[in-house]
C-alpha positions, 0 to 999 in steps of 0.5 A: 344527647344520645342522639348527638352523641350518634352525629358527632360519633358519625361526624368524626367517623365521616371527618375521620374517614376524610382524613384517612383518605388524607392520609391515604392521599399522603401515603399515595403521595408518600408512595409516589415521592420514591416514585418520583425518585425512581422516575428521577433515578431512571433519568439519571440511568438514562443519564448514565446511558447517554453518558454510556453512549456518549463513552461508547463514542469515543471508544468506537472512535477510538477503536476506528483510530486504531482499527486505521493506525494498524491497517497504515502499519501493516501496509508499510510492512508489507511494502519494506517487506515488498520493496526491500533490494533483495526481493528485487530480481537480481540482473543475473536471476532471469535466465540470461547469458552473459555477452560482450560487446567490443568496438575498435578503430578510429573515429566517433560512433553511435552504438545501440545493443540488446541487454537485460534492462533494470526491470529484468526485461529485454532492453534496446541500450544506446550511447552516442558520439562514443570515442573508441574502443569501446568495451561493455559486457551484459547479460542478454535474456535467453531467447532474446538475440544479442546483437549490436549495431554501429554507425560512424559519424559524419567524419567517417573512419573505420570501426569493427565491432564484435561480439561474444556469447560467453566468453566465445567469440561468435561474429565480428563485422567492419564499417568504414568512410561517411556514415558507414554502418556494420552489425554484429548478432549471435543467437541464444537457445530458449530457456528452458 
């Protein structure tokens, strides 16, 4: 018996060093389960992360929509700021003088003057088939010779014109009959 005693000594030594490693094994697996857990909860940070990303889209999105919508705003300031009437150069901003141009006597004319034009600019004015008198005062850039040119219509007649450099007359001329042509110039200094 002594020497069964040794086996079933060894047998439930080498049965319980099975289950040791049983329980080893469970313990492993016991050490593994909040592994999994981990792995499983670094899933779900990576879950998180691709929910991060997928919130950063939208805010990326949302900063490009509003990086766009303040560009449009600060465009449409800058161009009331540009376009208002007042930053507009006044005719009377540009250096200019101020003449008359005067036409009288009888008949039709077509008539063409030198201005200042809407742009602040020289500018050629025509009227046709204009009934006389006729009167227009403009400013004419300095620089720029004012001058004016007439020509009567088919009908004929007589006209003058006439032509004055603040308030100064400087030069008048006559055109008669068929087609009969007459020039009015004056000349204005350079600004300085």
């Amino acid at each position: 018996m002594g020497a069964e005693a040794q086996k079933s000594t060894a047998a439930t030594a080498h049965s319980a060093e099975p289950s040791t490693s049983h329980s080893e094994e469970a313990a492993a697996s016991h050490s593994e389960e909040p592994q999994a857990p981990v792995a499983s909860d670094s899933r779900e940070s990576a879950g998180e992360s691709g929910t991060d990303a997928k919130r950063r889209g939208p805010d990326r999105n949302g900063l490009v929509i509003a990086g766009a919508t303040l560009a449009a705003c600060a465009g449409l300031v800058v161009y009331g700021v540009i376009n208002t009437p007042g930053s507009k150069p006044d005719a009377k901003a540009a250096p200019s003088a101020e003449v008359t141009y005067e036409v009288t006597g009888s008949g039709t004319v077509d008539i063409s003057y030198r201005a200042l034009g809407t742009s602040g600019t020289d500018a050629a004015n025509t009227a046709s088939g204009v009934r006389l008198p006729w009167k227009k005062t403009v400013d004419v850039p300095l620089g720029k010779d004012p001058v004016i040119s007439i020509v009567l219509d088919e009908k004929g007649g007589q006209a003058r014109c006439a032509l004055a450099i603040r308030g100064r007359h400087v030069q008048s001329s006559t055109a008669s009959g068929e087609f009969g042509r007459a020039t009015c110039a004056g000349e204005l200094p350079a600004p300085e």
